[in-house]
PAZAPA-4460 file (N, C-alpha, C; in steps of 0.05 Angstrom, whole numbers, plus 32768, in hexadecimal, padded with zeros to 4 digits):
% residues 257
    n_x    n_y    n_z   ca_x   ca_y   ca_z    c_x    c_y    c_z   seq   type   mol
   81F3   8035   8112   81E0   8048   8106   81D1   8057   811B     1      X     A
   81C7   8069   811A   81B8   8078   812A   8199   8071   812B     2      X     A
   8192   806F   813D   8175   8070   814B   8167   8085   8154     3      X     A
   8154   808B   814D   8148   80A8   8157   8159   80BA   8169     4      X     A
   8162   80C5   8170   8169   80D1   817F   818B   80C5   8181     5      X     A
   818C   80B3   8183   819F   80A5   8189   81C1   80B0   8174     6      X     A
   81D5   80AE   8185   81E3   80A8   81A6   81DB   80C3   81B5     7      X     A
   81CA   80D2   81AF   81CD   80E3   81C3   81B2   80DE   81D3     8      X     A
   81A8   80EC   81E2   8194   80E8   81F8   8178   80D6   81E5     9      X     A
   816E   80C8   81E7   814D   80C4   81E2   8140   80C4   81EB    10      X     A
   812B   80D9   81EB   8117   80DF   81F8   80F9   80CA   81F6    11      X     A
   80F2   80C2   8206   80DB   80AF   8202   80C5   80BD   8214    12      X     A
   80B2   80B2   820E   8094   80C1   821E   8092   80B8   823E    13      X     A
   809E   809C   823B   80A4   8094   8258   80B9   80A9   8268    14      X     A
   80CB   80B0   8260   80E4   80C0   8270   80EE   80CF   825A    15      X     A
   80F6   80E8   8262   80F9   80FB   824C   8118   8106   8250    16      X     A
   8121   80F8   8265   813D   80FA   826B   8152   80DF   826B    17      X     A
   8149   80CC   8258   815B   80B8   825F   815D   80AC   823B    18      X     A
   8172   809C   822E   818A   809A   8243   8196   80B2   8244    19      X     A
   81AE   80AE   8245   81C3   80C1   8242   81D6   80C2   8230    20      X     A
   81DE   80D6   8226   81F3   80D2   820E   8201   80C5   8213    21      X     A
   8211   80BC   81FD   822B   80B0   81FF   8249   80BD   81EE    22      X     A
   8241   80D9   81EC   8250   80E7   81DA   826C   80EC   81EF    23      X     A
   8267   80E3   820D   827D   80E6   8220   828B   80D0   8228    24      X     A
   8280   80B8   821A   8288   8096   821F   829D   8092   820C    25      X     A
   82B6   8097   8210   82C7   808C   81FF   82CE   806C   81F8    26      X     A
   82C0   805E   8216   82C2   8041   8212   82B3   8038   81FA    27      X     A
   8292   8047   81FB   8279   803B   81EA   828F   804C   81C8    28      X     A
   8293   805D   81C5   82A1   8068   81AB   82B8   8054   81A5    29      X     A
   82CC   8041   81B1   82DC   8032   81A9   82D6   801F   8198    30      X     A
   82C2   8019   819C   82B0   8005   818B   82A9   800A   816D    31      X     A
   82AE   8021   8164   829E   8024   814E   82BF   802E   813D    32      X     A
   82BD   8030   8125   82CA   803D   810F   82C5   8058   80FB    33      X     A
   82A0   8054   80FD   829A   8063   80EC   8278   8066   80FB    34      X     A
   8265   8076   80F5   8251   8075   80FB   823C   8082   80DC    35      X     A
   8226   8076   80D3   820F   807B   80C7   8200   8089   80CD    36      X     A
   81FC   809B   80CB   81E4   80AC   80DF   81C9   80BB   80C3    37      X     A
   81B8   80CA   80D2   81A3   80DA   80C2   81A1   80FD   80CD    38      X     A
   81B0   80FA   80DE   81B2   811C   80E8   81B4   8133   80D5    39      X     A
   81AB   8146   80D8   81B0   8163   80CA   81C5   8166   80D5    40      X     A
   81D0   816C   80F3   81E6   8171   80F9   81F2   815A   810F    41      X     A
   8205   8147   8102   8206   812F   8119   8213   8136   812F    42      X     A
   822E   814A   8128   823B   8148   8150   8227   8158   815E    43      X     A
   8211   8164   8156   8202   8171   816D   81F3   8157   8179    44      X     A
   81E8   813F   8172   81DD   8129   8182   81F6   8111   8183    45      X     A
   820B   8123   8190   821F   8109   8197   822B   80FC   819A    46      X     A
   8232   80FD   8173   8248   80EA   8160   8259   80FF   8166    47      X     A
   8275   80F6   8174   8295   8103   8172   8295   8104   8158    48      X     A
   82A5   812C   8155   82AD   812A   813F   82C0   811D   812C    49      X     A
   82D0   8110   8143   82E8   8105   8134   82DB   80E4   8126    50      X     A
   82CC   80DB   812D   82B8   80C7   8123   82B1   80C8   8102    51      X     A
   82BB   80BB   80EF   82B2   80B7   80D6   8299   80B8   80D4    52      X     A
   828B   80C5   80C5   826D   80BA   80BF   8264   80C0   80A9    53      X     A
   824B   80B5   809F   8239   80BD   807E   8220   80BA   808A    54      X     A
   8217   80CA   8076   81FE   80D0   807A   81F4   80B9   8071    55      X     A
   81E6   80A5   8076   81D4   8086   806B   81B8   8080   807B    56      X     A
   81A9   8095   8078   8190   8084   8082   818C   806A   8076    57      X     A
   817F   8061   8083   816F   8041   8082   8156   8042   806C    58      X     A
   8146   8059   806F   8133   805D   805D   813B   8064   803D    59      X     A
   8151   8067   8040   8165   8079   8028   8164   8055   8013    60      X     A
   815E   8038   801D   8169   8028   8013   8146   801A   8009    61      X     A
   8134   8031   800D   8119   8027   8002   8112   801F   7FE1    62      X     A
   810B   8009   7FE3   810D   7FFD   7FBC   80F5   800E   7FB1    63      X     A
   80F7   8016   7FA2   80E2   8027   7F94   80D7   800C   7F7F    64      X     A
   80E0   7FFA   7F7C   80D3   7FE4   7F65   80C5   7FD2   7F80    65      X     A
   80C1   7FD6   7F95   80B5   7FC7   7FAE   8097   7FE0   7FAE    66      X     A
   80A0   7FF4   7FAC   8087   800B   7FB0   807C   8016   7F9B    67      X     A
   806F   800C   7F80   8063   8019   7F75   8050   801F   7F6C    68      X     A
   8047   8038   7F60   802C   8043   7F60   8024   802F   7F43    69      X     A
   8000   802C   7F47   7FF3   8025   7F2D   7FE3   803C   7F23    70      X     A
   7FE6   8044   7F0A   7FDC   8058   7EFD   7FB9   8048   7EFC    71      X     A
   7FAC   805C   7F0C   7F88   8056   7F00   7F7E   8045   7F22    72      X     A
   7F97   8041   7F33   7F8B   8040   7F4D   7F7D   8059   7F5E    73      X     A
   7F5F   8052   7F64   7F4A   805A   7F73   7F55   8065   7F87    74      X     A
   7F56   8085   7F88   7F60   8092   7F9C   7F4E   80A4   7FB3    75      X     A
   7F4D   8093   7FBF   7F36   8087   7FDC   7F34   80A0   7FED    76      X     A
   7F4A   80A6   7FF3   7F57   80BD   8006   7F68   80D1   7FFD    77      X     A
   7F63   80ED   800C   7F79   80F9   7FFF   7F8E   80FA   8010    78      X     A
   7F92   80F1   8028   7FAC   80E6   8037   7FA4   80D4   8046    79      X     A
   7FBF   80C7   804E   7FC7   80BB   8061   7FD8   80BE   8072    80      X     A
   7FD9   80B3   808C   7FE8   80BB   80A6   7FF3   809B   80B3    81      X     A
   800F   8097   80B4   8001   807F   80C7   8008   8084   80E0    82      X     A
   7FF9   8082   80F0   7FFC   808F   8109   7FED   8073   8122    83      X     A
   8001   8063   811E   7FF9   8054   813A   7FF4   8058   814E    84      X     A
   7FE4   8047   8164   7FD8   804E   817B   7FEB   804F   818A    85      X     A
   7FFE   8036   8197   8004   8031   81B0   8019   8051   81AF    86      X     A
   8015   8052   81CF   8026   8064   81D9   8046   8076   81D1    87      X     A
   8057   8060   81C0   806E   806B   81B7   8069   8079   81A0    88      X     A
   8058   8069   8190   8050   8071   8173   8044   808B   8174    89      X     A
   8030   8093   8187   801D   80A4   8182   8034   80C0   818D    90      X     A
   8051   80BC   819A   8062   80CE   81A8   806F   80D4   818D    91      X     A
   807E   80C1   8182   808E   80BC   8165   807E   80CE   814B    92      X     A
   806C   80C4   8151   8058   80C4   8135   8048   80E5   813D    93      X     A
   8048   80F2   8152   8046   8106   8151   8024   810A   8153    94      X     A
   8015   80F9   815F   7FF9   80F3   8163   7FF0   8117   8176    95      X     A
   7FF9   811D   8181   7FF4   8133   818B   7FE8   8143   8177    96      X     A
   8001   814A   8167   7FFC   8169   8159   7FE9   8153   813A    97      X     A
   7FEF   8141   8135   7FE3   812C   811B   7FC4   8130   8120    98      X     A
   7FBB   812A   8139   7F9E   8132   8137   7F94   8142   8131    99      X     A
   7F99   8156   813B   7F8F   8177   8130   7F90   817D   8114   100      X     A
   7FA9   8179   810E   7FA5   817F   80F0   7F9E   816C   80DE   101      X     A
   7F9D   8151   80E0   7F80   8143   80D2   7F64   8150   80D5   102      X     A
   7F5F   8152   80F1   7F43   8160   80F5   7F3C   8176   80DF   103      X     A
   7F51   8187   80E1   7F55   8197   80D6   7F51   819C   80BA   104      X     A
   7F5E   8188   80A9   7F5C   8182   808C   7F43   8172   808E   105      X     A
   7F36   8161   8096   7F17   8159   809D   7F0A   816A   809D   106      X     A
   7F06   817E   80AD   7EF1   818A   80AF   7EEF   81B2   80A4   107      X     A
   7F09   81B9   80A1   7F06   81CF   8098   7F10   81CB   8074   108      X     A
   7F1C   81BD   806F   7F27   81B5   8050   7F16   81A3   803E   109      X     A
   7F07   8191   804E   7EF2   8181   8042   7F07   8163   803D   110      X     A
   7F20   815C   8049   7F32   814D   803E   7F2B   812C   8046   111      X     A
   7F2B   811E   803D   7F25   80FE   8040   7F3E   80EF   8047   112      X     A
   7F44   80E3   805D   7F60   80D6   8067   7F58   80C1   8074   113      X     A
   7F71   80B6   8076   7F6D   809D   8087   7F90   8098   809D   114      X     A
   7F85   808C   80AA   7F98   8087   80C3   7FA6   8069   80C6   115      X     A
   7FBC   805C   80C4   7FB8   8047   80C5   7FC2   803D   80E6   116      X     A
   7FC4   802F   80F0   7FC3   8028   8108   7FB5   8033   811C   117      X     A
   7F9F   8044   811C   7F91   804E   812F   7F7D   803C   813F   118      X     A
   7F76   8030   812D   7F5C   8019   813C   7F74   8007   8149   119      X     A
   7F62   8000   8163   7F69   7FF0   8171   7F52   7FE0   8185   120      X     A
   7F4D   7FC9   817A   7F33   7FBC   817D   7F39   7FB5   819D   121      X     A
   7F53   7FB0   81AE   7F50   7FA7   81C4   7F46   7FC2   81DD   122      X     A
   7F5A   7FD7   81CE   7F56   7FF0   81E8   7F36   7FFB   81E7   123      X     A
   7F2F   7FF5   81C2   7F19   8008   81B8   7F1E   801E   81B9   124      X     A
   7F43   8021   81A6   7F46   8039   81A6   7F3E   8040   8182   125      X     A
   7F35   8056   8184   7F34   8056   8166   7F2F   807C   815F   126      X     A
   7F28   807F   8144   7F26   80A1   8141   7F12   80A2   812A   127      X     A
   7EFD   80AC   813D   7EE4   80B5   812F   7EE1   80D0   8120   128      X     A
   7ED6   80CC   80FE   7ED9   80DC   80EE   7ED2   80D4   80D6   129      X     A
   7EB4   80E2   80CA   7EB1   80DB   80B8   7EBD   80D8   809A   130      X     A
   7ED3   80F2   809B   7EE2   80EB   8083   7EFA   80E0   807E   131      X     A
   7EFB   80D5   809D   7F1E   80C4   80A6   7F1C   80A7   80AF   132      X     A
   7F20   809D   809C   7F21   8086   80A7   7F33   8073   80BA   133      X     A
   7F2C   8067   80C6   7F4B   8056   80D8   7F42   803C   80DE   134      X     A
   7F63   8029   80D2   7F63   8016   80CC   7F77   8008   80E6   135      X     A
   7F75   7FF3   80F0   7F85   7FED   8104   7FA6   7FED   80F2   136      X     A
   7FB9   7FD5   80FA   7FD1   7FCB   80F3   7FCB   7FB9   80D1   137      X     A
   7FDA   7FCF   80C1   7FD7   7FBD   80A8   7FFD   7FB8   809D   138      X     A
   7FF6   7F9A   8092   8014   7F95   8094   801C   7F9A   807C   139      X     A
   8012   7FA8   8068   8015   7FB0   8051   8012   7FCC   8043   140      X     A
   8022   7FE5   8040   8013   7FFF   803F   8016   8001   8022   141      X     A
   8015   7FFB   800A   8019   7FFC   7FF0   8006   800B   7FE8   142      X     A
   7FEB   7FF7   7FEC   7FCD   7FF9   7FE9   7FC2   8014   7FE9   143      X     A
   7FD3   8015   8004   7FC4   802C   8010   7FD5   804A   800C   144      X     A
   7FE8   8044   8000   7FFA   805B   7FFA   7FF2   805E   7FDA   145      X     A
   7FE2   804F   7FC8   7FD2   8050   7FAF   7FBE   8059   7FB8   146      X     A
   7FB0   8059   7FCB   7F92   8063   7FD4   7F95   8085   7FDB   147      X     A
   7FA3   808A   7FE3   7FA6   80A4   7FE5   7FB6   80BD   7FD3   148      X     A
   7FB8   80D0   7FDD   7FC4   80E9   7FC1   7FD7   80F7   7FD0   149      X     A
   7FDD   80F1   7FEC   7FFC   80FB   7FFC   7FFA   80F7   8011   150      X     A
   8017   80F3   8021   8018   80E7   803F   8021   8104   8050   151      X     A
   800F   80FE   8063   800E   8111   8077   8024   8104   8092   152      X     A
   8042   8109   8096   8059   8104   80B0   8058   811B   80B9   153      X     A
   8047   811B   80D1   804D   8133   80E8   8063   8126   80FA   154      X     A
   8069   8119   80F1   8088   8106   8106   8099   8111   810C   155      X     A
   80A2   8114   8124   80BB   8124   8129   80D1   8109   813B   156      X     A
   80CE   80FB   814F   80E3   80ED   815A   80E9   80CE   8141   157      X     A
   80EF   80D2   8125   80EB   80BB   8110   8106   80BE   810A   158      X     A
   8116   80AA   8101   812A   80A7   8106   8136   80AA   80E2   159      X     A
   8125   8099   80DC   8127   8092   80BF   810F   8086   80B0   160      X     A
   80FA   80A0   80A6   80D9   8096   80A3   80DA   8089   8091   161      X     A
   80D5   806D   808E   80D6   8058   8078   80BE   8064   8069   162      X     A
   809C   8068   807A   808B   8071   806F   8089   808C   8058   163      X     A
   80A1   80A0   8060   80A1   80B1   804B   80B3   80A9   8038   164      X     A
   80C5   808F   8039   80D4   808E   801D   80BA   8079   8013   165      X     A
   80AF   8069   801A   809D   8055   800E   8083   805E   7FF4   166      X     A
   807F   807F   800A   8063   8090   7FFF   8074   809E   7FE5   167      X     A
   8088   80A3   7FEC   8095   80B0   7FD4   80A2   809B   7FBF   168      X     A
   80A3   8089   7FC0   80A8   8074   7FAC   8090   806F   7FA0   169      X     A
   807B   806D   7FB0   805E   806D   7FA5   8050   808A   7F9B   170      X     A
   805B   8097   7F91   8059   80B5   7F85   8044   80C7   7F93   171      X     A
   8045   80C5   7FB5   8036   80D4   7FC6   804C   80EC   7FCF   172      X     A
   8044   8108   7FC9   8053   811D   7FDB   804A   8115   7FEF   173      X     A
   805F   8126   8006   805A   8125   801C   8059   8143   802E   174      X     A
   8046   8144   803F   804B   8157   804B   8061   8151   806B   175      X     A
   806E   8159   806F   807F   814F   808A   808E   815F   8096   176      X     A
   808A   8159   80B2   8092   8171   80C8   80B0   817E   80C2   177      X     A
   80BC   8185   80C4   80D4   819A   80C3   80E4   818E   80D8   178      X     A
   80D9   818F   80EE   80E2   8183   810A   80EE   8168   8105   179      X     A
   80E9   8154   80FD   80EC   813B   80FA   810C   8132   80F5   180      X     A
   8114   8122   8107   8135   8114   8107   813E   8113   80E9   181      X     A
   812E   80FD   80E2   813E   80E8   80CC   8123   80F2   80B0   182      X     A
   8130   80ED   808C   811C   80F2   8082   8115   810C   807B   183      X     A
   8121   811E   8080   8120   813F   807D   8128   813E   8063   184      X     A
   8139   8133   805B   814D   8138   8040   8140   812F   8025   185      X     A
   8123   8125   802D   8111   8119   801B   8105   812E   800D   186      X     A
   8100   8142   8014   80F1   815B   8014   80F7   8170   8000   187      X     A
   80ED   817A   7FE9   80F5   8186   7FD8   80DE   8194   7FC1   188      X     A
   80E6   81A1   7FB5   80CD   81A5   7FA0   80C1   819F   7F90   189      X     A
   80CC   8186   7F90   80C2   816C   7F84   80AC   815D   7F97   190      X     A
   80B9   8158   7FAC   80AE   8142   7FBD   8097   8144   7FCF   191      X     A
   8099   8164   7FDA   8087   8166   7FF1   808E   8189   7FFF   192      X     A
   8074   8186   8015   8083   81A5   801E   8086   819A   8040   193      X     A
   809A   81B1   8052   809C   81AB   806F   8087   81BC   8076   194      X     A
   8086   81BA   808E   806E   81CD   809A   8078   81C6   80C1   195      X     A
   807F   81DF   80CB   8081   81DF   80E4   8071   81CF   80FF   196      X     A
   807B   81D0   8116   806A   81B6   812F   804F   81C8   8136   197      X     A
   8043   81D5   8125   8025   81E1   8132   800F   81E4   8119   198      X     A
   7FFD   81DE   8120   7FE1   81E4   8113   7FDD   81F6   80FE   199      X     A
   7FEB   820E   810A   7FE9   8229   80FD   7FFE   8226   80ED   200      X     A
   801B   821C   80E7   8024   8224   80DA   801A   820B   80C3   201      X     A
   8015   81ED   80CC   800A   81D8   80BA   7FF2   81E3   80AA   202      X     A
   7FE3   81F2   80AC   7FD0   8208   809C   7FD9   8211   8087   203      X     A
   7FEE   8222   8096   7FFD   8235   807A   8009   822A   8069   204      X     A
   8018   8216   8069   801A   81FC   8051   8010   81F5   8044   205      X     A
   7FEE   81EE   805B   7FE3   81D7   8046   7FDA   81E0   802A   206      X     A
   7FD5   81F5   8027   7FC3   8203   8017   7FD7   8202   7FFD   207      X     A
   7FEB   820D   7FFA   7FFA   820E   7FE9   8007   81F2   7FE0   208      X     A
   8003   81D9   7FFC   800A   81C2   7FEC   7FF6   81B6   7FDB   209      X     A
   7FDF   81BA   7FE4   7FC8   81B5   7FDB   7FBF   81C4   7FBB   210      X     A
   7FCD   81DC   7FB8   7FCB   81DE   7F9F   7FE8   81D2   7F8F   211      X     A
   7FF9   81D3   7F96   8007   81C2   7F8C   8005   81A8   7F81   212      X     A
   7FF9   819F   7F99   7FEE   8181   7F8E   7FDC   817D   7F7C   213      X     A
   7FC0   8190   7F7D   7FB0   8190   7F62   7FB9   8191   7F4B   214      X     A
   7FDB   81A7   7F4D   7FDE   81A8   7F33   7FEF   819E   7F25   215      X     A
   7FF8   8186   7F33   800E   816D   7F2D   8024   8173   7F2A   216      X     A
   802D   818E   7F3E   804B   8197   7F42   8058   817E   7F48   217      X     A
   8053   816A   7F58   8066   8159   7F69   8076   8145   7F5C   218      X     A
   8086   8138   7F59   808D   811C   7F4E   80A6   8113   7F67   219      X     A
   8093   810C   7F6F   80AA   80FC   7F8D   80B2   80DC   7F84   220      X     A
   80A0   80CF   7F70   80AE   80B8   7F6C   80CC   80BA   7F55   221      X     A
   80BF   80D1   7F45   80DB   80D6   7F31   80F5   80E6   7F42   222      X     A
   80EC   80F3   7F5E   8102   80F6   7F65   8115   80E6   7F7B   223      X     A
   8103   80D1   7F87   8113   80BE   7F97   8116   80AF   7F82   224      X     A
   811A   80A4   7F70   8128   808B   7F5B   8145   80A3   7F51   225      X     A
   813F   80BC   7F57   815D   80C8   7F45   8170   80C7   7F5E   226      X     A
   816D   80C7   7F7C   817C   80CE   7F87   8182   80B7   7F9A   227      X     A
   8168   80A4   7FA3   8163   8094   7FBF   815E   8077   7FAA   228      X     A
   8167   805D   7FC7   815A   803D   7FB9   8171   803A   7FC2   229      X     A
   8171   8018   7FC0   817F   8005   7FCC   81A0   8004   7FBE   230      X     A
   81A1   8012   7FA4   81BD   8010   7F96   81CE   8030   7F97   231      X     A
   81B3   8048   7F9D   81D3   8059   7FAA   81D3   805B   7FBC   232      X     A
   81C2   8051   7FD4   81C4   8054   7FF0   81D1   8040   7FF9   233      X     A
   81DF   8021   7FE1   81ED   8014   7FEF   8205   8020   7FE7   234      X     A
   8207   802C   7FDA   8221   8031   7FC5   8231   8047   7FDD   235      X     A
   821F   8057   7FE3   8224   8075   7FF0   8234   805B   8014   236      X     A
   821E   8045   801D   822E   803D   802F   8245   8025   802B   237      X     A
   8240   8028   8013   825C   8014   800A   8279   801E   800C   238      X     A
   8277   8039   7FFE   8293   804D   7FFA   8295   8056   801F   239      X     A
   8285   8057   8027   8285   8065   8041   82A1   804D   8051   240      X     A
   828C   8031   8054   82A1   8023   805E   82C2   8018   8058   241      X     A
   82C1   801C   8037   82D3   8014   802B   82EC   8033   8035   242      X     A
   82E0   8046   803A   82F1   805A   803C   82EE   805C   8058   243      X     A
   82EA   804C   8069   82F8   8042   8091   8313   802B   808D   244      X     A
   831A   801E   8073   8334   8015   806E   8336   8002   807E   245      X     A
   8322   7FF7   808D   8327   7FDA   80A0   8326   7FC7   8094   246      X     A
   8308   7FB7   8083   8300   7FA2   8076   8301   7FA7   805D   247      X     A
   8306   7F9A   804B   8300   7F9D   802D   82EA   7F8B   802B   248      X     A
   82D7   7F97   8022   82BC   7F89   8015   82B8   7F8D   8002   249      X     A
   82A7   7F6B   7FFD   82AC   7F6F   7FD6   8296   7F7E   7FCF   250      X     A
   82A4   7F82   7FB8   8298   7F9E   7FB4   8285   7F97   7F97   251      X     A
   826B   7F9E   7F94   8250   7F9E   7F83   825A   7FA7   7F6C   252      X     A
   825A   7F9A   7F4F   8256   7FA8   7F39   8237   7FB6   7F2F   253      X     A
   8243   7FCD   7F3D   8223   7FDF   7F41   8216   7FDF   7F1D   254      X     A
   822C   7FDF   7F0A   8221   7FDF   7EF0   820F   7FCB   7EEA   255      X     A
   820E   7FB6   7EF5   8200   7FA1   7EF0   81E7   7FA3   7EFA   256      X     A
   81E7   7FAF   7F0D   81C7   7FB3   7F1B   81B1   7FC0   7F0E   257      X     A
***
């Protein structure tokens, strides 16, 4: 399966040139039969074309009966972000351009949000703001995906955002970068709107998602249960392998499920 970036270069905050593809390693390609990936376009990051593959994110296999909303839960916030501290997260998670436009919805929108992994009691890192709250590492986001009214992914290096299929199982639109690897395909006029890697263009969005949202255009949980979950995203990688003709695996009476 593919990893951020992965087989082709991944860029990390530490070194922005390493590794190196392996789209020229015919040894590392012997190994495989077929590959899973989340690309818009996969041979541009890597995968030989002559390489079988399906499209199967990982997030694609999110249980919507694990994430659901309660009608008459206290809606605390009008977003959430989770945007962890340590150093990879805040690269991943897109902490750069994420601050600004929280600020932003804080203080020129009047908007109430919260952050989850920002506190960090040992560095005393944390993000001050009266209408944003931040919560260190919570091992549970259910709660808090009922506490709010839509998820804010400025994420761009995410491979496969579990967080935006989770928020959308929990009937939160989402607003989410355009830029972003894995998770694009979530996005629709149902679910949410994109909005480009800058300030200015995250503006020109918000407004119109924001009336959208008042006026209960969205239904992101009715539309991940028609298309996404654990029985056609296994199904979609079931036929995938069954059609590489190596192993026969037994195969699920999906009717039963």
């Amino acid at each position: 399966p593919s990893s951020q970036e992965s087989p082709g270069r991944i860029p990390t905050p530490a070194d922005a040139h390493a590794p190196v593809t392996y789209e020229e390693d015919k040894y590392f390609w012997e190994n495989f039969i077929g590959w899973a990936h989340i690309f818009r376009e996969p041979t541009q990051r890597g995968i030989p074309k002559s390489l079988p593959m399906v499209f199967n994110p990982q997030s694609d296999f999110t249980d919507p009966d694990r994430y659901t909303p309660q009608p008459g839960h206290p809606k605390i916030y009008d977003f959430i972000y989770v945007a962890n501290h340590n150093p990879w997260n805040e690269w991943c998670r897109n902490w750069e351009l994420g601050e600004k436009c929280v600020r932003l919805m804080a203080d020129k929108y009047g908007l109430s949000g919260v952050l989850i992994g920002r506190t960090d009691t040992e560095s005393g890192r944390d993000f001050d703001h009266p209408r944003v709250n931040s919560t260190g590492f919570v091992p549970g986001l259910l709660d808090m995906y009922r506490s709010a009214r839509f998820l804010f992914a400025p994420n761009i290096h995410d491979a496969s955002p579990r967080v935006v299929a989770e928020a959308m199982c929990t009937d939160l639109p989402v607003l989410l970068n355009q830029n972003i690897l894995g998770g694009w395909h979530y996005i629709s006029d149902r679910t949410g709107m994109f909005f480009d890697n800058s300030v200015e263009d995250f503006e020109s969005v918000l407004v119109p998602f924001l009336q959208r949202l008042i006026s209960g255009a969205f239904r992101p949980r009715e539309a991940w249960t028609e298309k996404h979950g654990p029985i056609p995203a296994g199904r979609t990688l079931y036929d995938f392998v069954q059609g590489l003709k190596r192993e026969k695996v037994d195969r699920i009476d999906w009717g039963s499920q």
